[in-house]
C-alpha positions as CSV (number, residue, x, y, z in Angstrom):
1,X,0.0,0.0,0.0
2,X,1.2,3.4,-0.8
3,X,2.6,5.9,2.0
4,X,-0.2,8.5,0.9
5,X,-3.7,7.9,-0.1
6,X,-3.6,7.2,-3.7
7,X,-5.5,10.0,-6.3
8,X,-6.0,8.1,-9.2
9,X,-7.4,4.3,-8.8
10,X,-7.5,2.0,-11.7
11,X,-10.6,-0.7,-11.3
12,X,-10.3,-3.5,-14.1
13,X,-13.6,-5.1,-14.0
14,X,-16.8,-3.8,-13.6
15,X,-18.4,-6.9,-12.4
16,X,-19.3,-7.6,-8.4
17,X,-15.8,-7.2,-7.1
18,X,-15.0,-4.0,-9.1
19,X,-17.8,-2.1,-8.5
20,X,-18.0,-3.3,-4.6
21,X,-14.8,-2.2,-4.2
22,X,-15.6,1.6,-5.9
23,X,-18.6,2.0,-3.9
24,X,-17.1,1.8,-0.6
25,X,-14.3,3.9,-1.8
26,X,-16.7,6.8,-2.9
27,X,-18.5,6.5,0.7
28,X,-14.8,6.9,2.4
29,X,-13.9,10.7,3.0
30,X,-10.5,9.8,2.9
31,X,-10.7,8.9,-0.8
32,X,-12.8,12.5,-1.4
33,X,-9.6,13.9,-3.5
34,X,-9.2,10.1,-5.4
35,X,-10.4,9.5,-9.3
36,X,-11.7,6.4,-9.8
37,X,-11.3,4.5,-13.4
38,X,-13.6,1.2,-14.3
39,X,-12.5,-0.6,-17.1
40,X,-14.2,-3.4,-18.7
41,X,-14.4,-5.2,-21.8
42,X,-18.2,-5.5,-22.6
43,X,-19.4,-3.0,-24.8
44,X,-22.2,-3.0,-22.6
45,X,-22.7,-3.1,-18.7
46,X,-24.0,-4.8,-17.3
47,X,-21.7,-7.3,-18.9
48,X,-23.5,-9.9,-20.5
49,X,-20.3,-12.5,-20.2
50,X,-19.8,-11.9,-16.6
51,X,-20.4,-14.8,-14.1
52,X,-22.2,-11.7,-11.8
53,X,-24.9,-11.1,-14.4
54,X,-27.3,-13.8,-14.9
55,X,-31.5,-14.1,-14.5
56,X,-30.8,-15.3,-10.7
57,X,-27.8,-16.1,-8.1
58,X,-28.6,-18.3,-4.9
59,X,-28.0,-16.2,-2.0
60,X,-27.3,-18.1,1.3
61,X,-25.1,-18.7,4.3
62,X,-25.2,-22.4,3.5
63,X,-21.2,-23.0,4.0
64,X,-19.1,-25.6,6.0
65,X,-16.7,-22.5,7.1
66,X,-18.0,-19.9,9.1
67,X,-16.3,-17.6,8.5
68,X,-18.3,-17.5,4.9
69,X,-21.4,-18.2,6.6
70,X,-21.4,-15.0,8.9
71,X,-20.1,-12.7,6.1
72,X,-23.1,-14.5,3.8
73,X,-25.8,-13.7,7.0
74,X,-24.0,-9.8,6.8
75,X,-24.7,-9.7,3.5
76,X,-28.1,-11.2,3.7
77,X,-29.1,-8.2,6.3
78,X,-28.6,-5.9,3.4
79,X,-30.4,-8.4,0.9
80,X,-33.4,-7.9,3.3
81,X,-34.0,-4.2,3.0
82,X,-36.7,-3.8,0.5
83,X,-37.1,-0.5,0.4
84,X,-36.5,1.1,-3.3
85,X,-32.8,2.2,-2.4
86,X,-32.2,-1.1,-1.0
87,X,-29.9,-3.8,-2.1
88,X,-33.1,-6.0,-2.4
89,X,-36.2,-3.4,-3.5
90,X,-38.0,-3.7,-6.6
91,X,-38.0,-7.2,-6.8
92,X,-33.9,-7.8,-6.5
93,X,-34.2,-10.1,-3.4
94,X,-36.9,-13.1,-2.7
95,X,-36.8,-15.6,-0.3
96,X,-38.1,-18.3,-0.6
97,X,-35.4,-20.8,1.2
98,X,-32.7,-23.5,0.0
99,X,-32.9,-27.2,-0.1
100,X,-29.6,-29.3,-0.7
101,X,-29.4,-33.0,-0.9
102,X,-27.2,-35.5,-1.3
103,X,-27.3,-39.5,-1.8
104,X,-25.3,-41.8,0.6
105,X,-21.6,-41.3,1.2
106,X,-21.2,-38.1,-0.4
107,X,-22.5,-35.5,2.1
108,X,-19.0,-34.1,4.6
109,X,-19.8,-31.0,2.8
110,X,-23.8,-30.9,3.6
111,X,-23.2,-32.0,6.8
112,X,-20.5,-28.9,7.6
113,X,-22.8,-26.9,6.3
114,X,-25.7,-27.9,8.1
115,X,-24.0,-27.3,11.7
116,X,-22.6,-24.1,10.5
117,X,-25.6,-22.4,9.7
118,X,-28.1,-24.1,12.5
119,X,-25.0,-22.8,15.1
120,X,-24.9,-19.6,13.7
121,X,-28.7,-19.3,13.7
122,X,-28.0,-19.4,17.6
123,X,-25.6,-16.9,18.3
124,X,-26.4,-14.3,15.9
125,X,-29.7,-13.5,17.5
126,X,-31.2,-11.9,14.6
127,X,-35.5,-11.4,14.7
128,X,-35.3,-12.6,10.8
129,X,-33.0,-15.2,11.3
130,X,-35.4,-18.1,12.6
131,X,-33.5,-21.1,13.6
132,X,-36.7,-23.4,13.7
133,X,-36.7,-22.7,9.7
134,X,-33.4,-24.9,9.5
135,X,-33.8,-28.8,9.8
136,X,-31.9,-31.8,8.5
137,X,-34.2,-34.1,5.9
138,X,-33.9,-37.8,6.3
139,X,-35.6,-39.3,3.7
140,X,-37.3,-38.5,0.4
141,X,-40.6,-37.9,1.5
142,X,-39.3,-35.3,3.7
143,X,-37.0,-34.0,1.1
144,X,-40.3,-33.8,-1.8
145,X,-42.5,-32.2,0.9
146,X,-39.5,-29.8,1.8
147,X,-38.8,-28.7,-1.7
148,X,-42.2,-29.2,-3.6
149,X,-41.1,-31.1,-6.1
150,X,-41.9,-34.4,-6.4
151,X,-38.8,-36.8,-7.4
152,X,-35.8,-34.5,-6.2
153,X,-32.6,-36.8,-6.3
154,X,-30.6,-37.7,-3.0
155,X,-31.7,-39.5,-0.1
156,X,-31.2,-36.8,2.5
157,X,-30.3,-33.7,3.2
158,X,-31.4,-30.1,5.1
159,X,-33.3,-26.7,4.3
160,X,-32.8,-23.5,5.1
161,X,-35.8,-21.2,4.5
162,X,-34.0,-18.3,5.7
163,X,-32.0,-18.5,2.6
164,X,-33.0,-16.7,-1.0
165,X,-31.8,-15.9,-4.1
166,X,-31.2,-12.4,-6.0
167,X,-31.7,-11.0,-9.6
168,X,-28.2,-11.2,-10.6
169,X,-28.5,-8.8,-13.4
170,X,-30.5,-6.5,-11.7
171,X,-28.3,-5.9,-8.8
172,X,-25.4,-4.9,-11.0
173,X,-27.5,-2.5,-12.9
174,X,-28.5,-1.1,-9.4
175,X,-24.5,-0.8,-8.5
176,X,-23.9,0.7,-11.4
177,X,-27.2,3.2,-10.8
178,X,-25.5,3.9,-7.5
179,X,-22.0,4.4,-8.3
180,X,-22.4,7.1,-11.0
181,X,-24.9,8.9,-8.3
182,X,-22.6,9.2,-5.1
183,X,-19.2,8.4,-7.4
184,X,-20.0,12.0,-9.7
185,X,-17.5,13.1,-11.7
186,X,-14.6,11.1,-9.1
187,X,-15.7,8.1,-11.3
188,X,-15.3,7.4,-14.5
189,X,-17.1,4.3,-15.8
190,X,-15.3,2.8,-19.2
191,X,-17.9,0.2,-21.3
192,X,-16.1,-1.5,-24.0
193,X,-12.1,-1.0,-23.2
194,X,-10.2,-4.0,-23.6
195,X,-7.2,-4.2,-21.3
196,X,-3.9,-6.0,-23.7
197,X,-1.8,-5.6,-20.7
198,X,-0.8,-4.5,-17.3
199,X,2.1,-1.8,-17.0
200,X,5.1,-1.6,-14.8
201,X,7.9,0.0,-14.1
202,X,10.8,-2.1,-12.4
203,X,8.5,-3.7,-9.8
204,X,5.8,-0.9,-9.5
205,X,2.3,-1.6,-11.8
206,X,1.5,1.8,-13.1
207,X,-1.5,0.8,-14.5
208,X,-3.0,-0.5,-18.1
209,X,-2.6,-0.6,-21.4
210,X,-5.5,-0.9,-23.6
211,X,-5.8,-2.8,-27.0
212,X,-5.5,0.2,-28.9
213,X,-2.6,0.6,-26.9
214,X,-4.0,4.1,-25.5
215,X,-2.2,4.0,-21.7
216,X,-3.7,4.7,-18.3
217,X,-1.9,5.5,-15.2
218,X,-2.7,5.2,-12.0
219,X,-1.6,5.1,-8.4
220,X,-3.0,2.0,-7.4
221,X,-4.3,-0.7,-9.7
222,X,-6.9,-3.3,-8.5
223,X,-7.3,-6.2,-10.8
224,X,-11.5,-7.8,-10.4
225,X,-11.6,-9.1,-13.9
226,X,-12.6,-12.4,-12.7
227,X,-12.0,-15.0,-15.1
228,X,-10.5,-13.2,-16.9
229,X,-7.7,-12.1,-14.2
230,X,-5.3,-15.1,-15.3
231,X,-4.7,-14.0,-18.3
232,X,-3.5,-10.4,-17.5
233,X,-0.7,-11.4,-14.7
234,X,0.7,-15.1,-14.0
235,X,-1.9,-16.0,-11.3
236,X,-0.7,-19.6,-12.2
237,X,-1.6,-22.4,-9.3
238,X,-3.9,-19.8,-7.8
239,X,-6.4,-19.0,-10.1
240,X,-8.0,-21.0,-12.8
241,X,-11.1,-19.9,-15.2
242,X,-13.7,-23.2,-15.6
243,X,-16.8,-23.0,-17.1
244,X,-19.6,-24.0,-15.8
245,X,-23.7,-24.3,-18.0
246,X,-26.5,-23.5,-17.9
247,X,-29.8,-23.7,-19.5
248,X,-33.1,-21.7,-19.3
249,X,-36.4,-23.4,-20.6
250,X,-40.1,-21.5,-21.3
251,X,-42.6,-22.3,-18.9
252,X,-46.3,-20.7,-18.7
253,X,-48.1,-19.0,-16.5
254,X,-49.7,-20.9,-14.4
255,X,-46.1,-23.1,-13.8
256,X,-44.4,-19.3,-13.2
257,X,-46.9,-19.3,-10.1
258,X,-46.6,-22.8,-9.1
259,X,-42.9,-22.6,-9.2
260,X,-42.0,-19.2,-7.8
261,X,-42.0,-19.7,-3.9
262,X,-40.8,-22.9,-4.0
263,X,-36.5,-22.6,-2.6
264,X,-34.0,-23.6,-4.4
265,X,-32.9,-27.3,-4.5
266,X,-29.1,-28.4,-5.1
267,X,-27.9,-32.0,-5.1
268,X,-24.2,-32.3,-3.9
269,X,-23.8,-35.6,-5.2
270,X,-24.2,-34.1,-9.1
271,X,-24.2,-30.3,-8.9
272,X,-27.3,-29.9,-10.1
273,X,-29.7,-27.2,-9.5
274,X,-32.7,-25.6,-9.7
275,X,-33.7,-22.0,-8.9
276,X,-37.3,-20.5,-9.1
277,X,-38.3,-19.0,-12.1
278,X,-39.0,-15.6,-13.4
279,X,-40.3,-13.8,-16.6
280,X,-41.9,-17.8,-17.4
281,X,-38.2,-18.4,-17.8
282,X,-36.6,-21.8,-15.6
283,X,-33.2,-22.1,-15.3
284,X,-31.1,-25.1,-15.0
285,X,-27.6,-25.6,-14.0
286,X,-24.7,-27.1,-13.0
287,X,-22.1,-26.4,-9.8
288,X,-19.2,-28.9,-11.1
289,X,-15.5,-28.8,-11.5
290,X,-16.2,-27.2,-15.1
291,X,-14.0,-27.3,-18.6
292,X,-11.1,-25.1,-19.4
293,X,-10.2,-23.4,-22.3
294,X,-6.7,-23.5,-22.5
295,X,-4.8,-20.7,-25.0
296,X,-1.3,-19.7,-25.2
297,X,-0.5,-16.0,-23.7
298,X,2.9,-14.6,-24.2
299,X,5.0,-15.4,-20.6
300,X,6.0,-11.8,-20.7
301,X,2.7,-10.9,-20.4
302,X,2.1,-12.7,-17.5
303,X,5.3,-11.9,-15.7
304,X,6.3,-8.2,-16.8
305,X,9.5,-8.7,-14.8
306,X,11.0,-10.7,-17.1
307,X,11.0,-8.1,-20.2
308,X,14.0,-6.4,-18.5
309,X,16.1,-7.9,-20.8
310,X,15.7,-11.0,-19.9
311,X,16.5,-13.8,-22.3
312,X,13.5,-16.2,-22.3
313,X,13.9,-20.1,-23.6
314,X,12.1,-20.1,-27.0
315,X,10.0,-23.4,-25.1
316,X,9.3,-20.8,-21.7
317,X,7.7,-18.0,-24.4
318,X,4.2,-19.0,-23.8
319,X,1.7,-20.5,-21.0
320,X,-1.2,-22.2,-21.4
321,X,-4.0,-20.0,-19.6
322,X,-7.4,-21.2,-19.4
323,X,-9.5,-17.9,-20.3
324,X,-13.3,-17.8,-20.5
325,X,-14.7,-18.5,-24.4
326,X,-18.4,-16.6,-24.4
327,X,-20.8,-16.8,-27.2
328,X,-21.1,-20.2,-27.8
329,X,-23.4,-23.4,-27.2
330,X,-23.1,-25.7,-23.9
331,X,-21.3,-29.1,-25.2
332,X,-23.3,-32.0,-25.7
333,X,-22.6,-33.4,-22.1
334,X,-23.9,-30.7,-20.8
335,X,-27.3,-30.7,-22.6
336,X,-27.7,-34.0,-21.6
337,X,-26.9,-33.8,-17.7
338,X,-28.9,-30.7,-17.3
339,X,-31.9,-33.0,-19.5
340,X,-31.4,-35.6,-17.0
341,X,-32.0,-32.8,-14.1
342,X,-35.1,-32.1,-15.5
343,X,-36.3,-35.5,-16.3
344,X,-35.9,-36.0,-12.1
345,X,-37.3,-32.4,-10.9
346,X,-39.7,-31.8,-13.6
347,X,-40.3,-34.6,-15.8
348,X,-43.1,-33.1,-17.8
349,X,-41.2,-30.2,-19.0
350,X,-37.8,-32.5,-19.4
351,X,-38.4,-32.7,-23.4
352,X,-38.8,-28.7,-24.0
353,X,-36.5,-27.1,-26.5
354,X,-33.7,-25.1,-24.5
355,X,-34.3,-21.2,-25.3
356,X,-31.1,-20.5,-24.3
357,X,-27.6,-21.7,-22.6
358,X,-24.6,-20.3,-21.5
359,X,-21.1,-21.1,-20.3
360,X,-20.8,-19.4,-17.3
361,X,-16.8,-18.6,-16.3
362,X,-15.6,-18.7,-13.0
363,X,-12.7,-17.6,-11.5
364,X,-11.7,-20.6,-9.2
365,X,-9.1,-21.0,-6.5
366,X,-7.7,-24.3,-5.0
367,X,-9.6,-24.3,-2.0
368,X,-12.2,-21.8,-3.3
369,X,-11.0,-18.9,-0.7
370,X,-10.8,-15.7,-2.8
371,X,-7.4,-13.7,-3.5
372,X,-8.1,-10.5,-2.2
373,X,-4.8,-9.6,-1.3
374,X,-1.6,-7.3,-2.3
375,X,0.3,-8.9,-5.0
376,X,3.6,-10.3,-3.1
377,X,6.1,-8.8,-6.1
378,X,4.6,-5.8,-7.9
379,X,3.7,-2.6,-5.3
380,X,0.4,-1.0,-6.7
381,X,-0.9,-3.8,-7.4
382,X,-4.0,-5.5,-5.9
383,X,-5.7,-8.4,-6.5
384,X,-10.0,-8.9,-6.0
385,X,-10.6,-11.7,-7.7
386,X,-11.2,-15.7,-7.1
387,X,-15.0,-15.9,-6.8
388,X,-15.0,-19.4,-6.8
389,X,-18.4,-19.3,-7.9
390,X,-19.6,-17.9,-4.6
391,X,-18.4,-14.5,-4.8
392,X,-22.1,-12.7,-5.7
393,X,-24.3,-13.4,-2.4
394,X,-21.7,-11.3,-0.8
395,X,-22.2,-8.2,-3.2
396,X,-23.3,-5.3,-0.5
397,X,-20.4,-6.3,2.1
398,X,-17.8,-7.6,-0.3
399,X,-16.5,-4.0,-1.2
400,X,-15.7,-2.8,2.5
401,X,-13.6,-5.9,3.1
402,X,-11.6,-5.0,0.1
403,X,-10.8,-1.8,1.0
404,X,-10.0,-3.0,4.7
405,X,-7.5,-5.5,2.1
406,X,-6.1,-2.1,0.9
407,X,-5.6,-0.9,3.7
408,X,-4.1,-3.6,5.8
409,X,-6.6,-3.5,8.1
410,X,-8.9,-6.5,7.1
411,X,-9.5,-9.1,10.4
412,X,-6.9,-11.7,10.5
413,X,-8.9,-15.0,9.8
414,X,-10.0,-13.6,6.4
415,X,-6.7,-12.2,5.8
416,X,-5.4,-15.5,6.1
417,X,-7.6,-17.2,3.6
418,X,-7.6,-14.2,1.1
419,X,-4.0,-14.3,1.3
420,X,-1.6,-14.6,-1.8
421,X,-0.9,-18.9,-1.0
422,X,2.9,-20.2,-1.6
423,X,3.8,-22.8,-3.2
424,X,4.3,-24.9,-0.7
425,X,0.6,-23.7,0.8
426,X,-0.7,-24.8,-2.8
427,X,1.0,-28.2,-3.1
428,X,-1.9,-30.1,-0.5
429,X,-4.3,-28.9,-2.9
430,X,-3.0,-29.9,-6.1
431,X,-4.3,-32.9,-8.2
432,X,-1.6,-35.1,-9.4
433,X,-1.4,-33.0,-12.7
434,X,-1.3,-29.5,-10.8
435,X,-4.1,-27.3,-10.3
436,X,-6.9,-28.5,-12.9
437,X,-10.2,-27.8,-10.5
438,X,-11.4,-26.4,-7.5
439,X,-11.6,-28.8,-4.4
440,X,-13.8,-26.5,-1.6
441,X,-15.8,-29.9,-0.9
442,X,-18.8,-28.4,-3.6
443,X,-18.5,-29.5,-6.4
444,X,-19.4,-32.3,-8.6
445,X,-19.3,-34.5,-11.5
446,X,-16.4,-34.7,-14.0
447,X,-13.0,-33.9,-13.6
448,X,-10.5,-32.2,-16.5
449,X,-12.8,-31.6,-18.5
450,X,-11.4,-29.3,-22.2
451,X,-13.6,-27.0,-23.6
452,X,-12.2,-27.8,-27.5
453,X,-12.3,-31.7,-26.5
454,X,-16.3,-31.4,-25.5
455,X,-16.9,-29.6,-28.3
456,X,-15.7,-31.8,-30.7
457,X,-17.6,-34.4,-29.5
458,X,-20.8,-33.1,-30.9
459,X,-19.4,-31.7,-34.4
């Protein structure tokens, strides 16, 4: 961190983390005399590619580590407020609760998470937060009465109806809304600038470079480009983009008001879930280890400190980086899992036409902590990325803690799990071929998964 407060900060990304970030550095009167720069590649916001836009995120304090589970139920405080100016007026937030299954001998995680939330449900002693509404289910009776529908997979399980789930899209609109209102003329909001590169100056970042190769300084960079972070600085065993589907399918009316207060339902054991519907749209999807999408990115690139002259082994000139690929079709085994979803949850719409999918890219970690953290080699530079997948339900919080990050003064326990990891802190969580998918205890189904090799499957 700088000696002095910087007076030009350089945001890349204007998804969840960016924007958090600028909002509680616009409501800071020590940042009064500080311009504030958003970059970000979409020539629209809110991006349509980002993994924080999307008809609907699950929002929850379902989590085997409590320390997630008590910023989640922070969060959720602010989810709650429904007035217009809130984070969850005009229709952003519902509530309608969270089931999550599992069949036998896969359920650690569900268990964790079950006596995480039913102990913090104790000691947080909030009026909203009713503990009878949290119960284990042990069978599938209690799991079809809990959820509403009638042949959810898994054998047991727990719900949560203090849990909800947020307009995704909408809530970054409303960021934006607010940002440019209390931000004025500090902030400046970029659509449609495509960073090439990061710049330094021995080992100082002083900011971007754009494709056009028009150059912006700043005093303080903070990289929140999600899955797109990799690619920009050699984030290499700590980050990792995977893609992740999804599917949307019409429904009518009369389903849209069947459907809408039932909770969400997820199945550990396969990663499959279901969220209620809106605009007679339902979405399916999957919460797996993902594909990659693996493309060669000049090393210099990645690691600017080796430009100074530095002879580079013709072999060592390029890294594969898996970087998210946008526009195009779920594979084949993807259409067909999220078919077999609907085939258990709701077998008489299982054979509708998909209106639309989408790859969805996270930015995954080893363990799924986030890297919120000063980069350990270039000053100026700060990292806000590594959502993991579970970065959005923290939205109206998530900025505060980043600027705590900034400025050293973030509590210790998330500190410590937001740090930058060594190598030797990575190595435990490595698959025998390195760092190829997240392992949190969450996720599901197939493992190594290519992009280009699931595609070609189906041409």
């Amino acid at each position: 961190m700088p000696d002095t407060i910087p007076q030009h900060i350089l945001i890349i990304g204007a998804g969840e983390f960016g924007l958090a970030t600028a909002l509680s550095l616009v409501s800071k009167p020590a940042y009064n005399s500080t311009s504030i720069t958003i970059l970000d590649s979409s020539a629209t916001l809110p991006n349509p590619s980002g993994s924080s836009v999307d008809a609907n995120r699950i929002v929850r304090a379902d989590y085997a580590y409590k320390h997630y589970a008590r910023l989640a139920l922070e969060a959720q405080e602010h989810w709650r407020d429904q007035s217009p100016e809130g984070w969850g007026g005009e229709g952003r937030y519902h509530e309608p609760g969270f089931v999550l299954t599992a069949d036998a001998h896969r359920d650690e995680y569900l268990k964790s998470s079950l006596e995480s939330v039913r102990s913090l449900a104790q000691e947080c002693n909030q009026s909203w937060l009713d503990p009878a509404k949290v119960y284990a289910l042990t069978s599938r009776d209690e799991i079809r009465k809990a959820s509403g529908y009638q042949d959810v997979s898994g054998d047991h399980g727990y719900a949560n109806f203090n849990s909800g789930w947020a307009n995704a899209e909408a809530c970054v609109a409303y960021a934006l809304k607010r940002l440019r209102k209390e931000g004025g003329d500090r902030v400046t909001i970029r659509s449609g600038t495509k960073v090439a590169r990061l710049l330094f100056s021995s080992d100082q970042c002083t900011g971007a470079e754009l494709a056009d190769e028009e150059q912006i300084k700043a005093d303080l960079t903070i990289l929140a480009a999600g899955a797109w972070s990799p690619s920009l600085i050699d984030l290499q065993g700590r980050c990792l983009a995977t893609g992740q589907t999804l599917a949307f399918i019409d429904i009518t009316d009369e389903e849209q008001a069947s459907m809408r207060d039932r909770p969400t339902v997820m199945n550990m054991s396969n990663g499959m879930f279901i969220i209620p519907p809106r605009e007679n749209l339902l979405k399916i999807a999957r919460h797996g280890y993902g594909y990659r999408n693996l493309v060669k990115i000049p090393k210099r690139n990645l690691q600017p400190g080796l430009a100074n002259g530095e002879i580079i082994p013709e072999r060592y000139e390029y890294r594969d980086v898996s970087v998210p690929r946008v526009g195009v079709s779920i594979p084949q085994e993807a259409q067909d899992a999220l078919r077999d979803a609907l085939k258990e949850l709701v077998p008489h719409m299982a054979d509708r036409p998909y209106v639309r999918t989408r790859i969805c890219w996270y930015c995954d970690t080893p363990s799924g902590d986030f890297l919120i953290t000063h980069h350990p080699q270039y000053k100026s530079l700060f990292l806000a990325t590594g959502g993991s997948g579970n970065g959005f339900k923290f939205f109206p919080v998530i900025g505060d803690r980043i600027v705590d990050a900034i400025e050293n003064k973030l509590e210790p326990k998330l500190a410590h799990e937001w740090r930058w990891r060594s190598d030797e802190d990575l190595q435990p969580l490595y698959q025998p071929e390195g760092f190829t998918a997240c392992e949190d205890g969450s996720r599901a189904g197939r493992k190594g998964m290519l992009l280009d090799e699931e595609m070609a499957k189906q041409s």
